[in-house]
C-alpha atoms as a printed R data frame, in Angstrom:
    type eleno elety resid chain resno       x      y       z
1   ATOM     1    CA   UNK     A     1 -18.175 21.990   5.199
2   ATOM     2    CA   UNK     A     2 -14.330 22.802   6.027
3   ATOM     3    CA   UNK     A     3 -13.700 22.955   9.666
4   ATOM     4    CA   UNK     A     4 -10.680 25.010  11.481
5   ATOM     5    CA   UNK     A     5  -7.217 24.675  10.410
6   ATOM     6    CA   UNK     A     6  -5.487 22.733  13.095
7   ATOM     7    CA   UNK     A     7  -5.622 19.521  11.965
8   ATOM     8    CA   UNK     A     8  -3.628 20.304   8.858
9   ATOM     9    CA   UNK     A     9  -1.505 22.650  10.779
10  ATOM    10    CA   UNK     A    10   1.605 19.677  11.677
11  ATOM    11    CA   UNK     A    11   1.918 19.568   8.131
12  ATOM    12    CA   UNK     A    12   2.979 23.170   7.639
13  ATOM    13    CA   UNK     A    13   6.710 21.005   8.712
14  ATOM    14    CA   UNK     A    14   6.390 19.012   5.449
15  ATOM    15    CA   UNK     A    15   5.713 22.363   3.212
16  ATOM    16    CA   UNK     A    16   2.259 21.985   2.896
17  ATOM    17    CA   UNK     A    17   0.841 25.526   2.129
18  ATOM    18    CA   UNK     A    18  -2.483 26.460   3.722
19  ATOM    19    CA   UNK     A    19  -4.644 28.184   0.757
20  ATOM    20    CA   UNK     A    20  -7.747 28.594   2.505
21  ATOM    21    CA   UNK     A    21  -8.762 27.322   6.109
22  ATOM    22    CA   UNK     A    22  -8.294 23.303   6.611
23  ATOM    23    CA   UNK     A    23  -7.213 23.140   2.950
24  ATOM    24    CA   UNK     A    24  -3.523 22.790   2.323
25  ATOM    25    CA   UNK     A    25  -1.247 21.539  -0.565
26  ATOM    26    CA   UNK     A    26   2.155 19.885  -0.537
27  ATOM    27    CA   UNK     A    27   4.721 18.646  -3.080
28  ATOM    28    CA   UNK     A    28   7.106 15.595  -3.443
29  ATOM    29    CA   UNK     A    29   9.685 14.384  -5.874
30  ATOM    30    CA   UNK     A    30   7.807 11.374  -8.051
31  ATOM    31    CA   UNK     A    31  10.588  9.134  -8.798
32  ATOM    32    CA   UNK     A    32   8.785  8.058 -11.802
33  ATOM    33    CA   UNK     A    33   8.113 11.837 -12.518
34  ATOM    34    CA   UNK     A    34  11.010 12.864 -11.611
35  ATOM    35    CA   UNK     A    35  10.014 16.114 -10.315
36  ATOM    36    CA   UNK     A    36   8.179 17.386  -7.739
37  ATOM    37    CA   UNK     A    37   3.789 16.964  -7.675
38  ATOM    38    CA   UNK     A    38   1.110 18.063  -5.619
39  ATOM    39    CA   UNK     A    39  -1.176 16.486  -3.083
40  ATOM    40    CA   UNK     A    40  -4.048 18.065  -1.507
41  ATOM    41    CA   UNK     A    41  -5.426 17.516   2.117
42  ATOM    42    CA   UNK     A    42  -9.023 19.006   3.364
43  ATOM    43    CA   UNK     A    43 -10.134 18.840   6.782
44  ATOM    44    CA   UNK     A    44 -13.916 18.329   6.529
45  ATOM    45    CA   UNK     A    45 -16.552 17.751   8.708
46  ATOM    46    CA   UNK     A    46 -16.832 14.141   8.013
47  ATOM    47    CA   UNK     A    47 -13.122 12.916   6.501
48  ATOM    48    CA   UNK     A    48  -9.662 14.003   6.557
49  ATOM    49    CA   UNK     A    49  -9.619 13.876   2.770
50  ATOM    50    CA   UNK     A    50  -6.406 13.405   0.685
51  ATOM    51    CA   UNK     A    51  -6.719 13.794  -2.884
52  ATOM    52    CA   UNK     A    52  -3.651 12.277  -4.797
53  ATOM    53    CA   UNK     A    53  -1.607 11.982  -1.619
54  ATOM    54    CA   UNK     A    54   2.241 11.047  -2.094
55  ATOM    55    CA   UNK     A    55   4.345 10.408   0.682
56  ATOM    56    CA   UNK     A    56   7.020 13.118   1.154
57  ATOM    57    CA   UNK     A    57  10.579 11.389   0.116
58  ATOM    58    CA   UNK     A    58  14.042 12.266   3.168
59  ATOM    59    CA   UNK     A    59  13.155 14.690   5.347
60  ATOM    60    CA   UNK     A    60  16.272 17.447   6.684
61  ATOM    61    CA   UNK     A    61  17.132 14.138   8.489
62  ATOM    62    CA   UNK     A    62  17.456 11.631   5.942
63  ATOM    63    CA   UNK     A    63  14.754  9.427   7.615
64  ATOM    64    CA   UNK     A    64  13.304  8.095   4.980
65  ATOM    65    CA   UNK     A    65  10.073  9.903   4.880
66  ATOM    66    CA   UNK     A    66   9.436  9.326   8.447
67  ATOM    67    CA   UNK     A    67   8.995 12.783   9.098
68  ATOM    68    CA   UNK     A    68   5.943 12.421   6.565
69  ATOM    69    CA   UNK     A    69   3.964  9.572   8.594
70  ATOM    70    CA   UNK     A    70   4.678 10.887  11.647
71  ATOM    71    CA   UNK     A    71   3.315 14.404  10.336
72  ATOM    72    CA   UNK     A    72   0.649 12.864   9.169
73  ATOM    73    CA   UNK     A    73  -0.220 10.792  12.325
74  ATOM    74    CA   UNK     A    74  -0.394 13.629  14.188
75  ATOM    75    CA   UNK     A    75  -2.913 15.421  11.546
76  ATOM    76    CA   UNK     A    76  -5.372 12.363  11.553
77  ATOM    77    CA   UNK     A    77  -5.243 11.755  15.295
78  ATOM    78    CA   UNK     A    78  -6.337 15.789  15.935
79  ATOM    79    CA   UNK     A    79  -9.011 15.705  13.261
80  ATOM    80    CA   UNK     A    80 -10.762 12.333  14.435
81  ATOM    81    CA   UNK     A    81 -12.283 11.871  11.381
82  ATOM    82    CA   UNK     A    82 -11.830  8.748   8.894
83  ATOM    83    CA   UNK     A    83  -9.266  9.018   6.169
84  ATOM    84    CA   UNK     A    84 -10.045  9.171   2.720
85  ATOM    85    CA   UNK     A    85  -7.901  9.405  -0.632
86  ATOM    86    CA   UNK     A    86  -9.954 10.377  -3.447
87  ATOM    87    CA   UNK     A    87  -7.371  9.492  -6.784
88  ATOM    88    CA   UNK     A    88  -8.218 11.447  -9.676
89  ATOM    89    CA   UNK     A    89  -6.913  8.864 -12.017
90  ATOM    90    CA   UNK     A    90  -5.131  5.020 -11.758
91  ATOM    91    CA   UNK     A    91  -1.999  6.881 -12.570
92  ATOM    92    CA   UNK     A    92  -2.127  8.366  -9.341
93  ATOM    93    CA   UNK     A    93  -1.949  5.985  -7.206
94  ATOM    94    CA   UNK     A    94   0.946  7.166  -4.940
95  ATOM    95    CA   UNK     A    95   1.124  6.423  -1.762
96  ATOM    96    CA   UNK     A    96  -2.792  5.986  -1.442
97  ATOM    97    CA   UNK     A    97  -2.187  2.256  -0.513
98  ATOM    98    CA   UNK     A    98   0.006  2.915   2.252
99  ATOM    99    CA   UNK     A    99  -2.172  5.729   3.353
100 ATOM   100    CA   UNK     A   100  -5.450  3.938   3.627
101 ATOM   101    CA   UNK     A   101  -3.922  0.469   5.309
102 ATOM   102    CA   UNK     A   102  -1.839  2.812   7.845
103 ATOM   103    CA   UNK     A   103  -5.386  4.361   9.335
104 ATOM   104    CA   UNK     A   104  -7.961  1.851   7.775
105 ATOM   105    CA   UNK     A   105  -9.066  4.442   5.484
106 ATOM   106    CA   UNK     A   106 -11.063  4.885   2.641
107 ATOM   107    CA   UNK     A   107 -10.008  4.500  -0.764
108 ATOM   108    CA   UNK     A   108 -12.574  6.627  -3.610
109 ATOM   109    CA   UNK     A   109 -11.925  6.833  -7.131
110 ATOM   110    CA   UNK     A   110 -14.032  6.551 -10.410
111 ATOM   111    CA   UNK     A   111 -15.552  3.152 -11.321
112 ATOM   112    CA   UNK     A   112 -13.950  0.677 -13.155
113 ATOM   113    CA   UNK     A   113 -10.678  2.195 -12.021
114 ATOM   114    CA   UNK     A   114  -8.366 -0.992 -10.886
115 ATOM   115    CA   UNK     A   115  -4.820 -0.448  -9.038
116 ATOM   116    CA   UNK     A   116  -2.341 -2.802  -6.739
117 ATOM   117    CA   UNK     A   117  -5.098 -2.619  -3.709
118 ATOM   118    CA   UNK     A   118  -9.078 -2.766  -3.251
119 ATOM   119    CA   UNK     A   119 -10.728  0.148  -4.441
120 ATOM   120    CA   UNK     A   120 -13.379  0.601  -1.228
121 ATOM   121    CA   UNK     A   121 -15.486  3.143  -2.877
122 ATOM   122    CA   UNK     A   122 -15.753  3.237  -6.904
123 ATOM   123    CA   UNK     A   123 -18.277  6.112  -7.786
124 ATOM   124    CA   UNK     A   124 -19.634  7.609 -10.874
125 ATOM   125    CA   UNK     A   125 -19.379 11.448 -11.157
126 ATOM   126    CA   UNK     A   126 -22.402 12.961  -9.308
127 ATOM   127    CA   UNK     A   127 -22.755 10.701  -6.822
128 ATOM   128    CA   UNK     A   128 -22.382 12.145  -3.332
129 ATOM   129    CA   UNK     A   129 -18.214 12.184  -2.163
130 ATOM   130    CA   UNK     A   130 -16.898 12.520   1.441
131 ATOM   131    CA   UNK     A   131 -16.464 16.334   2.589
132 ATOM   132    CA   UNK     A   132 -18.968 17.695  -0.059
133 ATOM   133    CA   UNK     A   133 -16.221 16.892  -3.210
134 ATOM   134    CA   UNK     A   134 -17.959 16.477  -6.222
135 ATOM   135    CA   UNK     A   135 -16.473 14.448  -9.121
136 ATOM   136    CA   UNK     A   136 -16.480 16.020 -12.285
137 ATOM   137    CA   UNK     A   137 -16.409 13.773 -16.046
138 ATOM   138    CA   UNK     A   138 -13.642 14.497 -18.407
139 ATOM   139    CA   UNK     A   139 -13.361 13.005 -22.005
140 ATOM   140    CA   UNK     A   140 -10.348 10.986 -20.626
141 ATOM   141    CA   UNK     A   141 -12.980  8.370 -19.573
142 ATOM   142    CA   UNK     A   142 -10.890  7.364 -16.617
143 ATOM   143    CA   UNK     A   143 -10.088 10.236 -15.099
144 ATOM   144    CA   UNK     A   144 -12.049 13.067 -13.037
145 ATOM   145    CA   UNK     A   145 -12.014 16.623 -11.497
146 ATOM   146    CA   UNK     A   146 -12.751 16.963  -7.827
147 ATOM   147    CA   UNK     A   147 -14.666 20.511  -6.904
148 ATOM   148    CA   UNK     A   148 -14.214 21.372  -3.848
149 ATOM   149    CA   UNK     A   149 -16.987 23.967  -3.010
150 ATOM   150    CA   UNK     A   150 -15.993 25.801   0.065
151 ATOM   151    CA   UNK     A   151 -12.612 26.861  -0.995
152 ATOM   152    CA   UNK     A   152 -13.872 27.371  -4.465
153 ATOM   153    CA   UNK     A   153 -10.803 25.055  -5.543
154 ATOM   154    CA   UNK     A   154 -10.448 22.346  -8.878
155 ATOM   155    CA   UNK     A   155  -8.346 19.703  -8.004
156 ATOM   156    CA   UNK     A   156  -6.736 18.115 -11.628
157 ATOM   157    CA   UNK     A   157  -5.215 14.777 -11.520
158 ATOM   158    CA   UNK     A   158  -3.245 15.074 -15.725
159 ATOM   159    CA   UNK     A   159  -5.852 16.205 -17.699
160 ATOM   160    CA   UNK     A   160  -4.733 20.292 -16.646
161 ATOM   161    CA   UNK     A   161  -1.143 21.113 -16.539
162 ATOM   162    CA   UNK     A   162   1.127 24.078 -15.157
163 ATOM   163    CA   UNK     A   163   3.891 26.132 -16.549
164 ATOM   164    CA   UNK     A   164   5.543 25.884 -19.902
165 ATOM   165    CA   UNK     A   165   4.853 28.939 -20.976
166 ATOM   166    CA   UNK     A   166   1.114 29.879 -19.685
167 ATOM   167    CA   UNK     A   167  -0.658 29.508 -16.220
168 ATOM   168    CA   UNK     A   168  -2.867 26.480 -16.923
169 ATOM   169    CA   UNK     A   169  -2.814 24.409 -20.011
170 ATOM   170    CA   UNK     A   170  -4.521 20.911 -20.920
171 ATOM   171    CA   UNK     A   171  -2.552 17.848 -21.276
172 ATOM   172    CA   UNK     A   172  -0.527 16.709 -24.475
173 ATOM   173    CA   UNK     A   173  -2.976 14.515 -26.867
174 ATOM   174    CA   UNK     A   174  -0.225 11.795 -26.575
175 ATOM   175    CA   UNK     A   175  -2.390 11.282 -22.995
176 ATOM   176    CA   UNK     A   176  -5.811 11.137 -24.547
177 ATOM   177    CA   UNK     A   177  -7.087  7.906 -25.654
178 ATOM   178    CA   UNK     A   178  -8.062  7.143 -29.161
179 ATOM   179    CA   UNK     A   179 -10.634  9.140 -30.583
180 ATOM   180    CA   UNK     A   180 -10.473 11.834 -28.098
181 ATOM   181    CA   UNK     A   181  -8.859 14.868 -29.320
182 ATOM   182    CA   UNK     A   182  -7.976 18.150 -27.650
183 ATOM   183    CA   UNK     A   183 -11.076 20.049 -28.595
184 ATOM   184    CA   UNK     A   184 -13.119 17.193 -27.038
185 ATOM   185    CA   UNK     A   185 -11.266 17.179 -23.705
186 ATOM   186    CA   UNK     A   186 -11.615 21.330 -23.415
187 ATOM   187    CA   UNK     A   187 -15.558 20.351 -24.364
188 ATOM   188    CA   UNK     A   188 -15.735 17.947 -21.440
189 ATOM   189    CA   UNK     A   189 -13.932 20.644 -19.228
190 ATOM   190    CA   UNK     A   190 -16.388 23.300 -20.003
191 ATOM   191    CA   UNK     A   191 -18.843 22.998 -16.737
192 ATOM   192    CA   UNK     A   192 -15.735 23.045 -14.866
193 ATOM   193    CA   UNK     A   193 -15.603 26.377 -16.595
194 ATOM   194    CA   UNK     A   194 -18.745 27.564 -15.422
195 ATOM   195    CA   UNK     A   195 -17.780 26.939 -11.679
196 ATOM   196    CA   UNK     A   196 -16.808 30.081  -9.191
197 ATOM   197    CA   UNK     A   197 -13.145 28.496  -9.269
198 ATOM   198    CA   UNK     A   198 -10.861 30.802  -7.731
199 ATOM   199    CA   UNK     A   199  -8.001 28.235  -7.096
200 ATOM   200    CA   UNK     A   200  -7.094 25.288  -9.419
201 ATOM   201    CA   UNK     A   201  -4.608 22.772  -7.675
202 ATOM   202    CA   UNK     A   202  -2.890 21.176 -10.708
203 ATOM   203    CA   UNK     A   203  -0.388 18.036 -10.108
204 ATOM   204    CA   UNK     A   204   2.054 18.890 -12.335
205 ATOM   205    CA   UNK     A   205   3.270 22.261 -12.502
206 ATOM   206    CA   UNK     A   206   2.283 25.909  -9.901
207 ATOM   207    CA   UNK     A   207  -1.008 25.974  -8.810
208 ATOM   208    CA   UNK     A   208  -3.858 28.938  -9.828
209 ATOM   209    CA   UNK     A   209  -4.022 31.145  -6.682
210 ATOM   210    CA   UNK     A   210  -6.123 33.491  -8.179
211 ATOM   211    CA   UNK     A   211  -9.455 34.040 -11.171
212 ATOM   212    CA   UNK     A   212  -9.348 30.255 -11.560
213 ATOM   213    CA   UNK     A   213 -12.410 30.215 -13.455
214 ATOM   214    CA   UNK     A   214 -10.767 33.147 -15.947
215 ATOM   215    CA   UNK     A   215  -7.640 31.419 -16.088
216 ATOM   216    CA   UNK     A   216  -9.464 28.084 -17.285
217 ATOM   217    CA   UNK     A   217 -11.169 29.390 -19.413
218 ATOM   218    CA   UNK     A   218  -8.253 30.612 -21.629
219 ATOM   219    CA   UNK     A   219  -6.675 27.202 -21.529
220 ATOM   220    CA   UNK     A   220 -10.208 25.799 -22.833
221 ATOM   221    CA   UNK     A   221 -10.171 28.120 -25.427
222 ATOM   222    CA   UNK     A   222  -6.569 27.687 -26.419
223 ATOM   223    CA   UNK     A   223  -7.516 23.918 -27.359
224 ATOM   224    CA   UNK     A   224 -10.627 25.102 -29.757
């Protein structure tokens, strides 16, 4: 269940857009990337959950991201809730480390999954996840979807793209491992499909605001 907004509210400073009550969505430039990504924060009744989180780069200040932690502080010290980073996929790694040591978090992310610090909790999809997330399987074995029920939002990690011409689209088959093509991953993607999605929060490219479940649909049939 989502509580009230103010937790998340400090981080209105750092861009983060509310898009339903104590759910909010911010972007930073991925040096790696080299472009700007999004990161999700939910205020639930049990967690301050960040899915994908990356530290904002220089604030208006030049401090360094300091404006970030400090932004942050403030949100997990009004919600009183634990901290924990769900990652959709290793790739995303981000600032998750850094997150969960700063406030002795928790650090949730698919089984078998294996980055630069301890995973805390590995899960498989449809076991139970903080704040009433549920992980969803995709054909690329190592990643997942988080649902997130009450705001009727996807969250995608790679395997669902932005821009370049259309809304929503799925990733490149250059991603997918061998053996999995296209038409497997929009197969795998299908009971996201059959969710009430009204939002889908995509890392890479503009979020879906709007007839999620519509809009992913068409990108699942493009790939058929």
């Amino acid at each position: 269940m989502i509580v009230r907004d103010t937790p998340l509210s400090v981080l209105a400073d750092l861009g983060a857009v509310e898009l339903r009550p104590g759910l909010r969505r911010w972007t930073a430039f991925h040096p790696s990337w080299r472009e700007e990504v999004g990161s999700v924060a939910v205020a639930a009744d049990e967690a301050l959950v960040l899915v994908d989180p990356l530290a904002t780069g220089l604030d208006r200040d030049g401090d360094g991201g300091t404006c970030f932690w400090r932004a942050l502080d403030r949100a997990v010290e009004r919600h009183g809730r634990p901290v924990v980073v769900l990652l959709t996929v290793f790739w995303h790694r981000r600032s998750a480390c850094e997150i969960v040591d700063r406030y002795e978090g928790q650090l949730w992310a698919a089984a078998g999954t294996e980055i630069s610090c301890e995973i805390t909790h590995p899960f498989s999809p449809g076991d139970r996840l903080p704040g009433g997330v549920v992980a969803l399987a995709t054909a690329r074995g190592d990643e997942v979807l988080y649902w997130l029920p009450r705001a009727k939002a996807l969250a995608a990690g790679d395997v669902l793209l932005g821009g370049k011409g259309k809304p929503l689209r799925l990733c490149p088959q250059s991603w997918l491992p061998k053996g999995v093509d296209r038409r497997a991953l929009a197969r795998s993607l299908q009971p996201a499909a059959g969710l009430p999605v009204e939002l889908v929060l995509v890392s890479h490219g503009a979020p879906i605001l709007e007839s999620g479940a519509a809009v992913l649909a068409a990108a699942l049939a493009d790939a058929q």
